[in-house]
N, C-alpha and C positions, 0 to 999 in steps of 0.2 A: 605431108600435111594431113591436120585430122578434120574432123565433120563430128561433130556429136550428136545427140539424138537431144537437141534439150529444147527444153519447154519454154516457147519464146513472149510468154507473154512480157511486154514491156511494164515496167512501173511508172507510174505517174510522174513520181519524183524526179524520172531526167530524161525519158526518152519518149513522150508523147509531147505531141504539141499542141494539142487545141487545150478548151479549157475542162477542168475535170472535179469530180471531189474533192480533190486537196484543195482548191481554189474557195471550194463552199465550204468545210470547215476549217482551213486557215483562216480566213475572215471573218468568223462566227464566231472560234474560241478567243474570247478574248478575259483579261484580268482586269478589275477593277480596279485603277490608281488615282493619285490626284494628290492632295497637299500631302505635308509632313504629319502632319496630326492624323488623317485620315488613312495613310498607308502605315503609321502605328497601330493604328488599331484594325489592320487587316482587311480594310473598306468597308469596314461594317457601319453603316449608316444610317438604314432604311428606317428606322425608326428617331434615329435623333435629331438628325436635322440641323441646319444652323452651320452648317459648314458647305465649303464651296464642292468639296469631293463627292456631294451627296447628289449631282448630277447623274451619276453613273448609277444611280439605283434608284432614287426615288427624288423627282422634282420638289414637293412637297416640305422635302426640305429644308429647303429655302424661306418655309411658311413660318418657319419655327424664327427668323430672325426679326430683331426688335429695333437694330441695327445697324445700320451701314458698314459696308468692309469693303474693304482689297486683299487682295494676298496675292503671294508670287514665289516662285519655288524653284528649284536648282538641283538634278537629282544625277548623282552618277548609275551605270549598271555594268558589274562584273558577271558574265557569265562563260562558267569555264563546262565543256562537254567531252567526257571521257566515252571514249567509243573500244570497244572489243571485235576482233575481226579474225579468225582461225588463230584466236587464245593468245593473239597480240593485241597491247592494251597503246593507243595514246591519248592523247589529250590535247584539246585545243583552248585556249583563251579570248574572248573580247574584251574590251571596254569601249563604252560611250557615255557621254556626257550628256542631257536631254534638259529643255525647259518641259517638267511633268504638269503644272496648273502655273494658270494665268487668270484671276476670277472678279470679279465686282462684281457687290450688289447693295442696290439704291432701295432705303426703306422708306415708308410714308406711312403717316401715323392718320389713321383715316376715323379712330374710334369715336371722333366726334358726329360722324356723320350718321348717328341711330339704326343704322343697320345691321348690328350686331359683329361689322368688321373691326378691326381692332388694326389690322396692319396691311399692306400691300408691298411686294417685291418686285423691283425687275432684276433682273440678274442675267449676266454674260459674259463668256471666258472663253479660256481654252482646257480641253484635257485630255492626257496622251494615255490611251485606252489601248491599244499591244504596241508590243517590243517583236520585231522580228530576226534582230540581230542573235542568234544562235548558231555560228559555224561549229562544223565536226571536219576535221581530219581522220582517215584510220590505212593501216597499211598491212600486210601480211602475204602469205603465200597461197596461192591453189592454181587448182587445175583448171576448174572452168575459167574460159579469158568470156571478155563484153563482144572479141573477136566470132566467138561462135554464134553470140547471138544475131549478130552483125549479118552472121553467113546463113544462117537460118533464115533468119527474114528476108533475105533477099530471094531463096530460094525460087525460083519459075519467072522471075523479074529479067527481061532482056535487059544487057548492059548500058542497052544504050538507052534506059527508059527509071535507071534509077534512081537517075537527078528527079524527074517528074515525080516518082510514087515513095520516093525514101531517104528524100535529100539531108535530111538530120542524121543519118546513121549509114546506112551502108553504103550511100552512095558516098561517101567521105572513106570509108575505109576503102572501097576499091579505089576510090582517085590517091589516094597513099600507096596502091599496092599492097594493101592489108589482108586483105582476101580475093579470091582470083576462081571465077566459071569452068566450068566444065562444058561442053559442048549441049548439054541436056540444062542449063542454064542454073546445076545446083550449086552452090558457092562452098569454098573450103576456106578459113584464113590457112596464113602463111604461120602455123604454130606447127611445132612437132612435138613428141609424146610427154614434155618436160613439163612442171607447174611454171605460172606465172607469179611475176612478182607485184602484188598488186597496191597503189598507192591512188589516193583519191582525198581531195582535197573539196568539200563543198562551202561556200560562204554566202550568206544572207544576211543581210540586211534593211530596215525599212520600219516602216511602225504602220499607226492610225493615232491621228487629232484628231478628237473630237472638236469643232467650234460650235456653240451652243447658246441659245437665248430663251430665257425660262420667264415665266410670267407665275408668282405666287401671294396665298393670302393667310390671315390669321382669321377665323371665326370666331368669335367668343372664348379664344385663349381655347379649345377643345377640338378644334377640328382645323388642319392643316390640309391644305389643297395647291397644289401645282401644275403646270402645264410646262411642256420643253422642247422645242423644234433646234434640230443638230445636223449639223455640212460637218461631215467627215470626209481626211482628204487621207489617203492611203496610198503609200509607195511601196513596194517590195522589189527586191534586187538578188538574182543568185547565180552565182556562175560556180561550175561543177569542172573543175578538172581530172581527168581520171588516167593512168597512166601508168602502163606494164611494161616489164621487161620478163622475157623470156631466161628461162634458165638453161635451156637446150635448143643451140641453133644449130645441131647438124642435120645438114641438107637443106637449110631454107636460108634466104637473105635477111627476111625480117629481125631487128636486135631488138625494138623496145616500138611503143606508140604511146601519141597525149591522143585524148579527146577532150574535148573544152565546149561547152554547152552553156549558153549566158541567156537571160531574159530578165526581164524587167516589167514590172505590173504600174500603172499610175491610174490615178482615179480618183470619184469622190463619191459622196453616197448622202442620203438624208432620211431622217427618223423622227419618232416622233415618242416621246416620252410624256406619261401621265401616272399622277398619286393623289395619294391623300394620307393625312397622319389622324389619328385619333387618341385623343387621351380622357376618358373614362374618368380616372383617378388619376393622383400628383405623380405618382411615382411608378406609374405603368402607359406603355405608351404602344399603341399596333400600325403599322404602315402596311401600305398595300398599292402595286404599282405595275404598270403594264409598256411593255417596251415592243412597239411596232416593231416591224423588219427594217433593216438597214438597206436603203436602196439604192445598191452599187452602181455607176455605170464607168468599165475599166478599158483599158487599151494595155494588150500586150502585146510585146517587142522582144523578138530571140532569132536567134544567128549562133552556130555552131563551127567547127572545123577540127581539123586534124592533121598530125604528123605523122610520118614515121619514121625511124632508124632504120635506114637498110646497111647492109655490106657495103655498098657503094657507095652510101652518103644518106646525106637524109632528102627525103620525098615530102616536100608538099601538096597540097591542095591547090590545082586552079584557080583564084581567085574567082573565074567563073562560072565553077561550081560550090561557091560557098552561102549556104542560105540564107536569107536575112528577110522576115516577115512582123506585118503589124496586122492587130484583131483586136476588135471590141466589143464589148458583149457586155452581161448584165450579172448579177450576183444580187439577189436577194437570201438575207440570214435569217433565220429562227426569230419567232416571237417570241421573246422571255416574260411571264409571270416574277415578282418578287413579293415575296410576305414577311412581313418585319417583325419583330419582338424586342421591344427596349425597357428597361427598367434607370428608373432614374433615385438617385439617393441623397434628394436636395442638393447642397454645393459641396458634397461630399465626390460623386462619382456615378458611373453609369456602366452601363453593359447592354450589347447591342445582340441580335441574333437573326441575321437575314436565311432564308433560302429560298432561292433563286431556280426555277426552273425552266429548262428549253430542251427540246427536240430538235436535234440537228438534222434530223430526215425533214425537217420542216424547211429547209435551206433547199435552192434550186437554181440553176442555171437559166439564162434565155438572152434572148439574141439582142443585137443592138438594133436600136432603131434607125439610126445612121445607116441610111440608102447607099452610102459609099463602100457598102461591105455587105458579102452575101449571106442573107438569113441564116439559120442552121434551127432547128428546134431543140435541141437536145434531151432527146427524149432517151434516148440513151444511157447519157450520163447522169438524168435526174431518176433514171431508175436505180442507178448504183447509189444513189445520194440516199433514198428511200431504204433500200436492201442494205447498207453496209454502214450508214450511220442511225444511234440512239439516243434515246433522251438523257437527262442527265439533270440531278438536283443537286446545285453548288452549296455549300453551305459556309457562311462568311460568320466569324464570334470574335466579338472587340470589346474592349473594357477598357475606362478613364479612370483613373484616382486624382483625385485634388487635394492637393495641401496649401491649405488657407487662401484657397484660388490667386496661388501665383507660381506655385509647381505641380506639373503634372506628369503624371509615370501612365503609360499606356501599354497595352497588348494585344497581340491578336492573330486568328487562327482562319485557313482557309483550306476549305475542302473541294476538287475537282472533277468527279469523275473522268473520265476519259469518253469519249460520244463516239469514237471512232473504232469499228470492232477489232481492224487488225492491231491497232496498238493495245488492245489489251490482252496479245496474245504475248506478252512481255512483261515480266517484271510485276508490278500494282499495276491495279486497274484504275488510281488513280495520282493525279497531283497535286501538292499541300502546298503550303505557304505559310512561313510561320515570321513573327513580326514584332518588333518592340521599338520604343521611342520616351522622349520625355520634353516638354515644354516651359517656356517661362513667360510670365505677363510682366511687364515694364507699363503702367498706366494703360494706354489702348494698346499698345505693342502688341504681338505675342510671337515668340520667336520656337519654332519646334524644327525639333531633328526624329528622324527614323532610319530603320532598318528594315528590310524586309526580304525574306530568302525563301526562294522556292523551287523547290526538286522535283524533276522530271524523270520521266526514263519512258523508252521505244524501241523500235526497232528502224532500220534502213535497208532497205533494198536497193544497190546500185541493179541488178537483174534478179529474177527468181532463185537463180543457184547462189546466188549472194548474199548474204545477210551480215549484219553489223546492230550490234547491241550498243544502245547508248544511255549514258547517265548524265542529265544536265541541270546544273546548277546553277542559280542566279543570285547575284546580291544588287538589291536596289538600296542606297543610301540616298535621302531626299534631307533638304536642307529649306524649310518655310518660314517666310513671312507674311504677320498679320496684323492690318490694321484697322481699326473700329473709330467710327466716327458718326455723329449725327447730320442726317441730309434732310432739308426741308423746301 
């Protein structure tokens, strides 16, 4: 049996349990979505207004309508991720099917009342603002096993105290017989000098809805103003199997081991959104828009275990020794800034140009207020939040054409930096999204399709000696409808 000299820090991604950075900027990065028409033109809004999508960037929006409307939208997303792992390549697929917006909003024609208002909105929907379905598979050969890490960390831990200080990890592998003490309490797994074969399957799922109620106005047809209070309810789910076979069992019993690692985040959170649109001149238009932190408050739920293949037969886990814990805490995101630029070209077409800035070091953890569970400060972890995440100015560009305002051809482009430093020790430093679509009016009708594809790439750590390169691709196809009506 061997012992390695390796470097045991754990990675967030599977084998800590409390709450960490991933947590604050998973929940931060998020993409702009919403109807058909608005995920054409790559969520660029902040400046045009008039459409239900334009929640997600600037209230104000809403100010531009004359209007009354519905709409409701149908959106599938394929996303496939190809992962590289000691120069074995595979690949995984999802699909899901989503309601992306759900929107109303009620207009009142207020211009008689001499105060220079011209229109007033309520408006209220729903909009699904991330996707967290992104599973990766990858599989290959090496030497370092998750065994060694296993036995590392257990290092100077009495056996019989590893349930209490390391019940996710080593103390699962010694109840398989995975790794086994020495009288000086140093742990060795059951590997011998041969590589392992390593496969690992991770799958995630989960998003954020946005529900939201917007209050906006028209000023003398020049000045657009809105207000926007949002319950966002956010689930995430990931279970991690990972699972080696040895290539060289002489002298030991051990033939192969699962580890399986599952948790689940539920929650809801509230925010607060405010703009204003300004238009100068016909055909120039500036928005400008301020987005509070999102005020998380989450419960997460994880439980672990483990197998082995011995010679004998296979070993499991005591059932009780198998962990299973719940924790609730807090999650405040980044304040984001947005500044618009829209050009409009009568009922010919338009073009939009948001950029969008946040600091993700602006994101922090903290404790629940729920006396049912023990404080914790996290000072800790909000120093790594500070040190290890960056700002980042998104930039969103959309464009309309109209033919004889009853066909419309739409585009549009999205730029992401990456806020997180170790992921940009991969590949681009950032993420795009590129986008097109086309629409039709039927009298108030209007019926629009889109597409919308956006490329990713990272890296993965199942442990430090492990790394895995990933390239992830998404298609969003969204299918809208819109219908305009007068309310009085």
């Amino acid at each position: 049996m061997r012992k390695l000299a390796i470097f045991a820090l754990l990675t967030t991604t599977t084998y800590t349990f409390s709450q960490n950075i991933e947590d604050v900027y998973r929940y931060s990065r998020t993409y702009v979505t919403g109807s058909a028409r608005f995920d054409a033109m790559g969520g660029s809004f902040g400046a045009l207004g008039a459409e239900s999508g334009c929640i997600g960037i600037n209230p104000a929006g809403f100010g531009r309508l004359s209007t009354s409307s519905l709409s409701f939208g149908i959106s599938g997303t394929a996303v496939n991720t190809k992962s590289s792992f000691m120069d074995h390549n595979d690949s995984f697929n999802t699909f899901t099917v989503r309601v992306p917006n759900l929107a109303g909003s009620f207009v009142k024609d207020v211009s008689g009342n001499g105060n220079g208002l011209l229109y007033i909105q309520l408006s209220g929907g729903l909009n699904r603002v991330a996707n967290f379905n992104n599973s990766l598979h990858y599989s290959g050969q090496k030497f370092e096993s998750l065994l060694d890490v296993f036995a590392n960390q257990a290092t100077g831990v009495d056996s019989t105290m590893l349930y209490d200080y390391l019940p996710y990890t080593s103390s699962l592998a010694y109840q398989a017989y995975a790794i086994d003490p020495d009288n000086q309490y140093n742990y060795y797994p059951r590997l011998n000098s041969g590589d392992m074969i390593h496969n690992r399957s991770v799958l995630k799922s989960g998003g954020i809805n946005e529900w939201y109620f917007a209050f906006s106005g028209n000023y003398i047809g020049r000045v657009y103003f809105g207000a926007s209070i949002s319950y966002n309810t956010l689930n995430y789910a990931q279970s991690t199997v990972h699972k080696e076979t040895l290539t060289d069992t002489t002298g030991v019993s051990l033939r192969s081991f699962i580890y399986q690692y599952d948790f689940k985040t539920k929650g809801s959170g509230t925010s607060i959104k405010l703009g204003a649109i300004f238009v100068p001149v016909d055909f120039l238009r500036l928005g400008i828009a301020l987005h509070t932190p999102t005020f998380y408050n989450l419960t997460d739920d994880y439980t672990a275990t483990m197998q082995a293949v011995q010679s004998y037969g296979i070993q499991h886990v005591d059932p009780a020794f198998i962990p299973a814990n719940r924790y609730k805490y807090r999650v405040w995101t980044p304040t984001k800034v947005v500044g618009s630029l829209g050009f409009v070209f009568q009922d010919n077409g338009c073009i939009n140009v948001d950029l969008e800035y946040m600091n993700y070091a602006w994101g922090s953890l903290k404790s629940t207020k729920d006396q049912g569970y023990a404080a914790y400060d996290y000072k800790t972890e909000n120093k790594e939040v500070k040190s290890e995440l960056i700002d980042a100015l998104n930039i969103r560009v959309g464009g309309e054409w109209s033919i004889y305002n009853v066909f419309f051809i739409r585009a549009g482009y999205g730029f992401y930096p990456k806020g997180y430093k170790i992921d940009r020790t991969y590949g681009k430093n950032y993420d795009q999204t590129f986008s097109g679509g086309f629409g039709f009016r039927v009298n108030r009708l209007f019926i629009d399709l889109s597409m919308r594809y956006l490329s990713e790439s990272s890296i993965y750590k199942a442990f430090v000696e492990s790394t895995t390169y990933l390239n992830t691709s998404s298609m969003l196809f969204n299918v809208g409808l819109r219908y305009k009506f007068d309310y009085e």
